[in-house]
N, C-alpha and C positions, 0 to 999 in steps of 0.2 A: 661490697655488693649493694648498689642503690634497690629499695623498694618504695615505689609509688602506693600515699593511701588517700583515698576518697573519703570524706567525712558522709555523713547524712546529712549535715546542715551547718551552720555557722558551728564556728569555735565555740567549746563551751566547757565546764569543768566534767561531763560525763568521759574525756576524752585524758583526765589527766594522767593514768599511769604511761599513755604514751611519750605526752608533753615531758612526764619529768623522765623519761628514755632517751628524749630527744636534749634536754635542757644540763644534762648529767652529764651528758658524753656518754653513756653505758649503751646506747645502741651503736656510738664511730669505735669505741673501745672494743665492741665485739666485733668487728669489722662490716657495720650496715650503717648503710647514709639511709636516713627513712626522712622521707619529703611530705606533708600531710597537704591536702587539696581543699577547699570549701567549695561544693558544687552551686551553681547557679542554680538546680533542681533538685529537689527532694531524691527523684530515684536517677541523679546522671551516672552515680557511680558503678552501675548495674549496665549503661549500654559503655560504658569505658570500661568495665572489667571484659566485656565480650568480645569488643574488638581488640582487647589486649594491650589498651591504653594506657592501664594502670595494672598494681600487683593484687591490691586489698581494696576493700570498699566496707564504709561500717555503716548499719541498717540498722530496722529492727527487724527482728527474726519471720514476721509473718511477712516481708518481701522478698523471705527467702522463697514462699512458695507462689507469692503474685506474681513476680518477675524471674522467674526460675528457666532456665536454659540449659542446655545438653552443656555438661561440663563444669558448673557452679558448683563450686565447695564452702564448706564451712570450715575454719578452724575452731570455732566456738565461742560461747558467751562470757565475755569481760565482766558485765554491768549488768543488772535489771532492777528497778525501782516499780514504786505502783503509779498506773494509769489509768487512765478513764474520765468521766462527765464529772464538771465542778457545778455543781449547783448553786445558785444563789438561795440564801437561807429564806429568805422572804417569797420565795419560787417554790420550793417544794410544795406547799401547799397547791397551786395552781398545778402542778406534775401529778399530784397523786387525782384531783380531780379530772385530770384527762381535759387539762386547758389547754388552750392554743400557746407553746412559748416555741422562745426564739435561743438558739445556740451559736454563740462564737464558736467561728474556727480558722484556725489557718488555711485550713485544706478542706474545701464543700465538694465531694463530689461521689459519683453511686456507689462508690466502694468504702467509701471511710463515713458517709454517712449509714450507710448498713452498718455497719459494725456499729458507729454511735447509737442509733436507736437500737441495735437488739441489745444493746448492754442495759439501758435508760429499761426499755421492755423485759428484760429477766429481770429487772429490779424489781420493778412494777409485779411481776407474777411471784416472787417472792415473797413481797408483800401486800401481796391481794389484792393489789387494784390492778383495773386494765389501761395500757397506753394506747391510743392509734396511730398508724404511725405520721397520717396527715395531717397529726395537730402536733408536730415537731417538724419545727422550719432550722436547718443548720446555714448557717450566712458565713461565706468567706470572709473574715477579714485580716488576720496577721498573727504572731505569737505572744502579742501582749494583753496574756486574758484577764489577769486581775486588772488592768487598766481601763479594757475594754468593759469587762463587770462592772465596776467603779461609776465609768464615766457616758456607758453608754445601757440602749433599753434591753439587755437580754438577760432571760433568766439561767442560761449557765453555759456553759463552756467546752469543748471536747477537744480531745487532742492533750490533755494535760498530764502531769508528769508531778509526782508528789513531789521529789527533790529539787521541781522549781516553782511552778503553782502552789505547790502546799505551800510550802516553805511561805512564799512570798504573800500568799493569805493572812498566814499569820502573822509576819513582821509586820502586815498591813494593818492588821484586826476585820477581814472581812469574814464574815459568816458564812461558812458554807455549807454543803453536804458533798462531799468525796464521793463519787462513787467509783467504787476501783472493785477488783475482783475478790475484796473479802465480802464488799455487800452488794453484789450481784455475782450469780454463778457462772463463769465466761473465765477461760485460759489468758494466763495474763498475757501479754506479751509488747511491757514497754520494757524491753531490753535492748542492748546492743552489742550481735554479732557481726565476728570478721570471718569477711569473703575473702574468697580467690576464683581461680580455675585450676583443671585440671592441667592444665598447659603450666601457668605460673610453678604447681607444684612439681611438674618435672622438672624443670629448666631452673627453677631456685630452692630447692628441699631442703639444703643444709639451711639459709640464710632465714628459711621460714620458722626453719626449730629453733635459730636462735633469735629470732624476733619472738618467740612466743618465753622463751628461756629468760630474757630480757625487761619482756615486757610483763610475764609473772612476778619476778624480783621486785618491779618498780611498784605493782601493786600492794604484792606486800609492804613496801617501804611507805606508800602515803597511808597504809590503813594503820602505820607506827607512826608516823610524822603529821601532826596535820597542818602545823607551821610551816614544813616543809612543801605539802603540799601548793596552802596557800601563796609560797613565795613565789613558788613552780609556775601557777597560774596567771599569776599578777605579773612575771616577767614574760613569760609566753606570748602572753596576748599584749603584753604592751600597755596594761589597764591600772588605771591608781587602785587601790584596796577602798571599797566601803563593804557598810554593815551588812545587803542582803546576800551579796555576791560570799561572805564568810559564813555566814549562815550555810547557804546552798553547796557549799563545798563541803562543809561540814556534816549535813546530809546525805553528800554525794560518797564522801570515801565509805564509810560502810556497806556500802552500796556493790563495790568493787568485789569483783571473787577471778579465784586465779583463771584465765584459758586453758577451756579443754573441750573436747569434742564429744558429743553428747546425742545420739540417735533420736533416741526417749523423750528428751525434754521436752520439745516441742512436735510430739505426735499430738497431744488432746488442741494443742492449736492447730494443726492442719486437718484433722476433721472438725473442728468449730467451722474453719473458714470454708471448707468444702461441702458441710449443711448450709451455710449462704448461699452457694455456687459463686463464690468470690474467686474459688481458684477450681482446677482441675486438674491436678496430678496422678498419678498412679502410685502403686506403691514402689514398685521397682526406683520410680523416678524421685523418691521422697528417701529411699534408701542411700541413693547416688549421691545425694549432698553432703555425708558425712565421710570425711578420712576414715579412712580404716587402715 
């Protein structure tokens, strides 16, 4: 049984208990050919799971509720690491005064800069000072944010992801301020859940318990192997081995937890997002995306 999956974005090691599923042979041995996709777009994988172009699509958990449609499931959360605003250490000071800065980011727009400034802003109110929000400019530019720190005029960064921003912060030695959800109060949600529909789950039920049976196992196996894992990655992707990319794997396997379907997890995210009006769901409709 072939199943089609949709990434969220370029290959990268968040994706590895798949890769070594796929690199093992343990997913043809269980009898599934799994083909993995890199989309052109951030959320393509969400209008190809609808019209039924694909089987899975992997996200973060809050496009389960942006982009949510009659029939959207979840199998559950693989991965979650910490996310949020990287600060430039030389920059916070101009943040706590309520200066005018500037924010990298891959993706500028009303939805994900909400979310960047109310994180930057419960930071701010937890530590006493106030933000407004029209003295925080977020600039489009790509996903190279310590480069972009480094080499260009902004004082921080959004859109970031400990297991690779962090990480590469520090291989670099740049100075930052993290801000992720231990120091500002906001549901985390830089994870990565697998989609379906409910269609996929009629029409392939066995082939999805053993893709998740499979792809448990292999989890387990890089968070015991991390040699393993690295070999996994480095042949996958076709990439010579250097020092951040081992690092960042090496961050990343902890990171791993087995799939499972989880109602609860992410309800304090979907009323964060729905005190935005970033989404509007119902509860019936918030209930539906979980297997049962």
């Amino acid at each position: 049984m072939k199943l089609t999956i949709a990434l969220e974005w370029f290959l990268n090691p968040d994706h590895l208990p798949i890769l070594a599923g796929i690199q093992t042979n343990k997913y043809k041995e269980a009898g599934l050919e799994v083909e993995l996709i890199e989309p052109m777009e951030h959320y393509d994988g969400f209008a190809q799971l609808e019209k039924g172009e694909i089987d899975l699509h992997i996200n973060e958990p809050l496009h389960l509720f942006e982009h949510y449609f009659d029939g959207l499931k979840s199998l559950g959360c693989y991965f979650e690491t910490r996310g949020g605003v990287m600060m430039r250490a030389s920059s916070v000071e101009k943040l706590r005064n309520n200066e005018a800065i500037s924010i990298t980011t891959p993706a500028s727009n009303p939805i994900t800069n909400t979310i960047g400034f109310e994180i930057l802003s419960r930071y701010a109110q937890k530590e006493g000072f106030t933000l407004d929000k029209e003295k925080v400019t977020f600039i489009e530019t790509d996903f190279y944010h310590i480069k972009n720190l480094k080499e260009g005029d902004y004082d921080g960064a959004w859109l970031c992801f400990y297991n690779f921003e962090g990480i590469e912060a520090e291989h670099e030695g740049f100075e930052n301020l993290f801000i992720d959800q231990f120091k500002s109060p906001y549901p985390n949600f830089s994870a990565l859940e697998i989609m379906t529909t409910d269609t996929v789950v009629q029409e392939k039920k066995e082939a999805l318990q053993t893709f998740i049976r499979v792809t448990n196992e292999m989890v387990g196996y890089c968070q015991k192997n991390t040699e393993f894992a690295k070999t996994i990655y480095y042949d996958y992707s076709k990439t010579e081995p250097f020092e951040l990319m081992d690092k960042i794997i090496e961050d990343s396997i902890p990171r791993f937890e087995y799939l499972k379907n989880d109602a609860q997890r992410w309800k304090p995210l979907e009323r964060f997002l729905n005190e935005l009006d970033i989404i509007d769901i119902s509860e019936n409709q918030y209930q539906s995306i979980w297997l049962t």
